[in-house]
C-alpha positions as CSV (number, residue, x, y, z in Angstrom):
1,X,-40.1,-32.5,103.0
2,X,-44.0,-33.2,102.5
3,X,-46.5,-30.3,103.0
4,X,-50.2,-30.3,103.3
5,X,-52.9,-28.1,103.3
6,X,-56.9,-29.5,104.1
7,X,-59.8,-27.9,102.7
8,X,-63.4,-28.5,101.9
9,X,-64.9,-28.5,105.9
10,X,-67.9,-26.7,106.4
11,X,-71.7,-26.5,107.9
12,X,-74.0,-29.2,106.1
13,X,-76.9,-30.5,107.5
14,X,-78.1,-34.4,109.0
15,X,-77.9,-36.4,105.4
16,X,-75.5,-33.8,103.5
17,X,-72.0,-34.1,102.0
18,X,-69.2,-32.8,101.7
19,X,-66.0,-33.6,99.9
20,X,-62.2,-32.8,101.5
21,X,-59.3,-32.4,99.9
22,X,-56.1,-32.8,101.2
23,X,-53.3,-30.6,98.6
24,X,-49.9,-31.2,98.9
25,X,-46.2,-30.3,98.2
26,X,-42.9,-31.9,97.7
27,X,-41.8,-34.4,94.6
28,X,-42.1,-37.9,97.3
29,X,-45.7,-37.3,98.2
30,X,-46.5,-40.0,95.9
31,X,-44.9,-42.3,97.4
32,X,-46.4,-41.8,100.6
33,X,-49.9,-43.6,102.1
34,X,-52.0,-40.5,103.4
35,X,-54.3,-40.7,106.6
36,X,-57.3,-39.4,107.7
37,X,-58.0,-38.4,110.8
38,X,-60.7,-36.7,112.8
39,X,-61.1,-34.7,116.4
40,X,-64.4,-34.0,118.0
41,X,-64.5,-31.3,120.8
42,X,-63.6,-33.2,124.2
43,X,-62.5,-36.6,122.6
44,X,-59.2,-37.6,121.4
45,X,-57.8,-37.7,117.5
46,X,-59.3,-40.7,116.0
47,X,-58.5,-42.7,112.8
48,X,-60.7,-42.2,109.9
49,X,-59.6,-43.5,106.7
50,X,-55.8,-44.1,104.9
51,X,-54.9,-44.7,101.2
52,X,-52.1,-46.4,100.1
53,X,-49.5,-44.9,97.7
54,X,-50.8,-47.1,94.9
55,X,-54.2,-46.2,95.6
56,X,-55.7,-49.1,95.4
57,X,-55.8,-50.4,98.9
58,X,-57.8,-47.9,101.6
59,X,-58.9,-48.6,105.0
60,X,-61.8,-47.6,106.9
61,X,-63.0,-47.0,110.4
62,X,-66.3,-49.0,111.5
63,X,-68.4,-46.3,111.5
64,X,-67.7,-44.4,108.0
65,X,-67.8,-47.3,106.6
66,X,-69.8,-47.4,103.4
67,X,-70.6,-43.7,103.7
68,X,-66.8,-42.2,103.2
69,X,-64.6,-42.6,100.4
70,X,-60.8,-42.0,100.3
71,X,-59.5,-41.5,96.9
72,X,-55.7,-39.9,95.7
73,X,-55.4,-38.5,92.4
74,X,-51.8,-38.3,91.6
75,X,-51.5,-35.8,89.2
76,X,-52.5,-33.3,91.3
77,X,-50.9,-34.4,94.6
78,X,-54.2,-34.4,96.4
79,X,-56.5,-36.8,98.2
80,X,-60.1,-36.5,98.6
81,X,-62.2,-37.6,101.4
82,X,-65.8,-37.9,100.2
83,X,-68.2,-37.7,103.0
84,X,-71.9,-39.0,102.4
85,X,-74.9,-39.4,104.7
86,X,-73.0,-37.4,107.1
87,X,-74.3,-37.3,111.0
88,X,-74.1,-35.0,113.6
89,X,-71.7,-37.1,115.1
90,X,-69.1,-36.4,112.7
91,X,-68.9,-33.5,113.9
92,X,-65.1,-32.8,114.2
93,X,-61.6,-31.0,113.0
94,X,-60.3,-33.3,110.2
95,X,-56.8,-33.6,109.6
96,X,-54.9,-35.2,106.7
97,X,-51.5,-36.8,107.3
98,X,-48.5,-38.1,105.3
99,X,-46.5,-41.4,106.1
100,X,-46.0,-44.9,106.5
101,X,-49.8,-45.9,106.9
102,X,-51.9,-47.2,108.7
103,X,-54.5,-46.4,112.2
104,X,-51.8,-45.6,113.8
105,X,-50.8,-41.3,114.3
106,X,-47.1,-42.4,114.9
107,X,-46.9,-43.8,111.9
108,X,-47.4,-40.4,110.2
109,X,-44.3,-37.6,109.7
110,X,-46.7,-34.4,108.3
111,X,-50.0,-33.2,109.2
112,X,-51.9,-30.5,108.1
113,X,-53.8,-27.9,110.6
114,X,-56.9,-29.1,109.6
115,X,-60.6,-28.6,108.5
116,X,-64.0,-28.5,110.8
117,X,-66.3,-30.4,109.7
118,X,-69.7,-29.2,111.5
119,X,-73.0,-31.7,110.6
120,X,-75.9,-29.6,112.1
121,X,-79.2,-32.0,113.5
């Protein structure tokens, strides 16, 4: 059983970052690629970014592209989401998410409740 708690959301303005973390519990998270995923008001859960176990392979959506950056730190059982340039459209709840990998939420056993992420024009 995998367990995980988001943190780091918050109001930052047009241009600002922020920096999520994604804490987790349970010997096997290790082994597992983590997701993350995003929900603006009115629109459906989107892909964001996912990190392989190894850490060395990640995966991007088009438009974070070049501004976000997933990273895992193993000894801690956490991964980051570092969030630059950030625009008002990324305005959403963020969710992190355990499993298999990939864009795909089915592919993904445990999710956290997630983190708002608010980027104010």
């Amino acid at each position: 059983q995998v367990q995980v708690v988001e943190s780091g959301g918050g109001l930052v303005r047009d241009g600002g970052s922020l920096r999520l973390s994604c804490a987790a519990s349970g010997r096997t998270f290790s082994s597992y690629a983590v997701g993350w995923f995003r929900q603006a008001p009115g629109k459906e859960r989107e892909f964001v970014a996912v990190i392989r176990w190894s850490g060395r392979i990640t995966v991007y959506t088009d438009s974070v592209e070049g501004r976000f950056t997933i990273s895992r730190d193993h000894g801690k059982n956490t991964v980051y989401l570092q969030m630059n340039s950030l625009k008002p459209e990324d305005t959403a709840v963020y969710y992190c998410a355990a499993g298999t990998g990939g864009r795909t939420q089915g592919n993904y056993d445990y999710w956290g409740q997630g983190t708002q992420v608010t980027v104010s024009s």
